[in-house]
C-alpha positions in Angstrom: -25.9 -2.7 -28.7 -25.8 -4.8 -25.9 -24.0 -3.1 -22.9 -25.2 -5.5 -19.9 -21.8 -7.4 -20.0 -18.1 -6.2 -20.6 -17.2 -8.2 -23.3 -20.6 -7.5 -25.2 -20.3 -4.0 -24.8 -19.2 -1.7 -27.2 -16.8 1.0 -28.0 -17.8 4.2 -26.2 -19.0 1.6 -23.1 -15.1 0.6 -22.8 -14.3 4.7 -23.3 -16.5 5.7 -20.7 -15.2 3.3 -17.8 -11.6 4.2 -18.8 -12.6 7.5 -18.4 -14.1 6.9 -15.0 -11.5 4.8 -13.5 -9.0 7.5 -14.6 -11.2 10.3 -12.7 -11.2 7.8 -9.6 -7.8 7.3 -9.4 -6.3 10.9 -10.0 -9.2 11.4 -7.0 -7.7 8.9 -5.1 -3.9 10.9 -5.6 -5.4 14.0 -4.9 -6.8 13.2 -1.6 -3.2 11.3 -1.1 -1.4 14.5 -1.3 -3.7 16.8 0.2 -3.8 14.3 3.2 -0.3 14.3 4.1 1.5 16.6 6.6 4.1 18.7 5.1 5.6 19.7 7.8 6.6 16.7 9.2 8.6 15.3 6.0 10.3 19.1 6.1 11.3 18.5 9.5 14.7 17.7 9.1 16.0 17.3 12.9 14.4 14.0 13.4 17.7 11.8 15.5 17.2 8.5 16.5 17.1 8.1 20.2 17.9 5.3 22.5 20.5 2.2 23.1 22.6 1.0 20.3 21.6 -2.8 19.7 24.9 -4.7 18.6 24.6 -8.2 17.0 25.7 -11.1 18.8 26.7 -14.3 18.0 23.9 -16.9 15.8 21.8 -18.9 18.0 20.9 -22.3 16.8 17.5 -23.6 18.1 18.1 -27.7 18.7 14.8 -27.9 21.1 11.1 -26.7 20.8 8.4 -26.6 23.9 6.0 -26.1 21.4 2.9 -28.2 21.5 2.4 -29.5 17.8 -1.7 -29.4 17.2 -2.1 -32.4 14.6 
């Protein structure tokens, strides 16, 4: 029973770090949903405020300033 290395490990080595990346992650969704605000995704008289930007038409690019660093 040689448990230093993964693949040399054996059966209830491979359980227990299933077990404990399970516990990690539903730890890791818990404090997901316990961090978030509520009351700001029930808010539902969010509006969207400001100018309307309206396409133009396509601008080709046929000349660069740019200095190219070789």
């Amino acid at each position: 029973m040689n448990n230093a290395s993964f693949e040399t490990a054996d059966r209830g080595t491979h359980l227990k770090i299933v077990v404990v990346a399970l516990m990690a992650s539903l730890a890791v969704m818990v404090v997901g949903v316990s961090a978030s605000n509520s009351s700001f995704v029930a808010n539902s008289d969010l509006q969207a405020r400001g100018p309307v930007v309206k396409a133009t038409k396509q601008v080709v690019i046929t000349h660069n300033d740019a200095t190219v660093i070789r």
